[in-house]
One Martini backbone bead per residue (centre of mass of N, CA, C, O) as a GRO file, in nm:
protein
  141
    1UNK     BB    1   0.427   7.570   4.682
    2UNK     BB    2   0.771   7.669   4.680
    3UNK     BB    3   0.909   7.759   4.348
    4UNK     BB    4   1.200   7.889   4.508
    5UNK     BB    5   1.307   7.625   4.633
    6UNK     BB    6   1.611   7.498   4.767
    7UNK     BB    7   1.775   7.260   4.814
    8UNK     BB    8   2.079   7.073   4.890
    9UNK     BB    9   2.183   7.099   4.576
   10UNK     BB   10   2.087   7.381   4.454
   11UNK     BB   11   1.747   7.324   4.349
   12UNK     BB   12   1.490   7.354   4.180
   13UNK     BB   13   1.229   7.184   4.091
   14UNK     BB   14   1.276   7.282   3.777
   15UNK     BB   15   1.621   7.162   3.802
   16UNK     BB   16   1.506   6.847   3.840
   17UNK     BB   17   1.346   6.816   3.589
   18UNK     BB   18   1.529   6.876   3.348
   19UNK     BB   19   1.761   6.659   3.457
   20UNK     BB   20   1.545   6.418   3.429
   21UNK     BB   21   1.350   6.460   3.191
   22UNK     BB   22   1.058   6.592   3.288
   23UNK     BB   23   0.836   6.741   3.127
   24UNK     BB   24   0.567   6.695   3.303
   25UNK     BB   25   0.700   6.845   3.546
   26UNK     BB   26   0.769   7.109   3.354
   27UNK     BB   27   0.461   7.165   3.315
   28UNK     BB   28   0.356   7.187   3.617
   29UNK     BB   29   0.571   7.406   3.729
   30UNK     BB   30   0.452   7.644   3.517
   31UNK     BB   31   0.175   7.619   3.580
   32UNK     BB   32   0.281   7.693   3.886
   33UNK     BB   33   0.505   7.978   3.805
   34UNK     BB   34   0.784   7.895   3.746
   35UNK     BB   35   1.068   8.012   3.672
   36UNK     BB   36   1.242   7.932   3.363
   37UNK     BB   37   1.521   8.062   3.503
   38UNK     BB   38   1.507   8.075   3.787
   39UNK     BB   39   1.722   8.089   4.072
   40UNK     BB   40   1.946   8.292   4.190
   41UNK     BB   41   2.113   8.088   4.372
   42UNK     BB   42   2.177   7.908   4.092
   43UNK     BB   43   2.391   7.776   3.922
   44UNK     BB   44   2.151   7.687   3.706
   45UNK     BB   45   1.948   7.604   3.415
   46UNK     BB   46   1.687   7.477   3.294
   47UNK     BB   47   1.758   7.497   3.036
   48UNK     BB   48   2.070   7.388   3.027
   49UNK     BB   49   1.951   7.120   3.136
   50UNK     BB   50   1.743   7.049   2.888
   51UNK     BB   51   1.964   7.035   2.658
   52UNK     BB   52   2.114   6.920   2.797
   53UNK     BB   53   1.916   6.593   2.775
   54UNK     BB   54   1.726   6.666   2.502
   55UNK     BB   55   1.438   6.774   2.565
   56UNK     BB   56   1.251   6.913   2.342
   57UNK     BB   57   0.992   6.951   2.579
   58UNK     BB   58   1.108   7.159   2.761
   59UNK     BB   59   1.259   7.362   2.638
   60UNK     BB   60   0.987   7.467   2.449
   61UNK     BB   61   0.826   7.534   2.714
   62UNK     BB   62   1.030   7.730   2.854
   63UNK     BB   63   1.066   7.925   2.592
   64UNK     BB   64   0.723   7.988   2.594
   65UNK     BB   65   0.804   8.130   2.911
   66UNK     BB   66   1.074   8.324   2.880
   67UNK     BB   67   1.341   8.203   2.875
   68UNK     BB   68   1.664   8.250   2.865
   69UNK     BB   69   1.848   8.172   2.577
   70UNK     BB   70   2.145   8.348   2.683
   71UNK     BB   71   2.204   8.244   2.944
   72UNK     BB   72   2.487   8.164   3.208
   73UNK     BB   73   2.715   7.962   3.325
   74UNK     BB   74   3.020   7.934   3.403
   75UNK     BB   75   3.046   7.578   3.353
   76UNK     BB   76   2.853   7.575   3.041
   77UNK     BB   77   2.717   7.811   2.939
   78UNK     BB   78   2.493   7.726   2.736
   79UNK     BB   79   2.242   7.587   2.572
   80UNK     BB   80   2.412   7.562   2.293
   81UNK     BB   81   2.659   7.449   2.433
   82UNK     BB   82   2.550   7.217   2.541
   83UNK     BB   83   2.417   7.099   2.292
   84UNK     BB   84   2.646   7.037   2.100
   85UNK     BB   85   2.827   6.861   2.300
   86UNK     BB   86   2.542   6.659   2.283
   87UNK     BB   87   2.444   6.634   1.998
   88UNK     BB   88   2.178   6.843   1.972
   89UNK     BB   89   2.051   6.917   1.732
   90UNK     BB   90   1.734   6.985   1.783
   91UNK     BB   91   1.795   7.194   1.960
   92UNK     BB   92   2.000   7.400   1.823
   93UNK     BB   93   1.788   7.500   1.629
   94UNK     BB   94   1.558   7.602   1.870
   95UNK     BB   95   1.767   7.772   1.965
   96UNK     BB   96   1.825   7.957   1.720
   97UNK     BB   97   1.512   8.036   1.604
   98UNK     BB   98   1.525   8.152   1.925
   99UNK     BB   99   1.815   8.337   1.955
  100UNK     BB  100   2.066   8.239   1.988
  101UNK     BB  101   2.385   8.313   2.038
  102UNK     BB  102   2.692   8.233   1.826
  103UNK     BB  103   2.881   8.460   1.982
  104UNK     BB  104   2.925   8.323   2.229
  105UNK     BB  105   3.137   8.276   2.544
  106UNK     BB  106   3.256   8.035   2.719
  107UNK     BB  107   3.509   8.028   2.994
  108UNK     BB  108   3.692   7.925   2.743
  109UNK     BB  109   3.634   8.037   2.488
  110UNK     BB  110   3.348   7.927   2.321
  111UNK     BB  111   3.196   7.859   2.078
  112UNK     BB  112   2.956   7.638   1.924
  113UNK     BB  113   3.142   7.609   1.677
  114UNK     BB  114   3.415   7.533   1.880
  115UNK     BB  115   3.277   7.277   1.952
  116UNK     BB  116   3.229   7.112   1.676
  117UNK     BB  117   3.529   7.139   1.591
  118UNK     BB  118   3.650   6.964   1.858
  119UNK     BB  119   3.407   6.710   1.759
  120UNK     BB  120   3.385   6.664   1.437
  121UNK     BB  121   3.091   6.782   1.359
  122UNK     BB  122   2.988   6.827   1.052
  123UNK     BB  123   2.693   6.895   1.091
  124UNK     BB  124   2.675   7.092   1.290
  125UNK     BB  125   2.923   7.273   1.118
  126UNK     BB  126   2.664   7.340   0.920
  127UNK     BB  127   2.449   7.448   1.059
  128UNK     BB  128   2.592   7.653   1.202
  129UNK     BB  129   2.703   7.755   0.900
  130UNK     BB  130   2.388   7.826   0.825
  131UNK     BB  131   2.286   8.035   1.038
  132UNK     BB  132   2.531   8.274   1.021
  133UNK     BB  133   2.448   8.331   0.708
  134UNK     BB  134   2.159   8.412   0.749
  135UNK     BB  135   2.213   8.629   0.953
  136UNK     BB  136   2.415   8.808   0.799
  137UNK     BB  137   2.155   8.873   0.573
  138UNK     BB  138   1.968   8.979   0.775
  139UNK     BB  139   2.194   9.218   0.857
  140UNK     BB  140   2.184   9.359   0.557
  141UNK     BB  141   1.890   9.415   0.465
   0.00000   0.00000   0.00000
């Protein structure tokens, strides 16, 4: 099987199992090369695929494959952009532990901390700064 092959709607096998949730699925195709950042020539990323639908297994895998945690498409901005988004703590938790960085800006100039202040989301908007206040205590250092 050709893990770079590109369907109809421009996605391969492993953008088309992290949309639909499909953990098992996309460790199998890990498990048989595919690149965990995806094909060059896909609008998504795997991994931003998988942060929106909340899959903290599929994630995990990627991330463990050295998919680029702060990897970026023009319409979605990152994987901690979409997980914000979808008020997906614990994958927000993961991506941040594993380096997503808080001050990228998704297409609208916006960073993960003003997507939850956007959404009023309390919880995630002390996450993440409880995150960044980490951050800058361990840049002082």
């Amino acid at each position: 099987m050709d893990m770079e092959h590109v369907n109809y709607a421009g996605d391969t096998a492993l953008c088309t199992a992290c949309r639909s949730g499909e953990a098992g699925i996309v460790r199998l195709l890990l498990q048989h090369g595919a690149n965990p950042d995806g094909h060059h020539d896909e609008p998504e990323r795997p991994l931003i695929l998988a942060a929106e639908t909340g899959n903290v297994e599929a994630v995990t895998m990627l991330l463990n494959a050295r998919a680029n945690v702060n990897a970026m498409t023009e319409s979605r901005g990152t994987a901690l952009h979409c997980a914000v988004f979808q008020q997906h703590k614990p994958i927000v938790q993961l991506l941040v532990n594993r380096g997503a960085c808080l001050g990228m800006t998704d297409s609208y100039g916006q960073t993960a901390l003003d997507i939850a202040a956007l959404h009023g989301d309390e919880a995630m908007l002390l996450l993440l700064r409880a995150e960044a206040a980490d951050l800058e205590l361990n840049d002082r250092r």
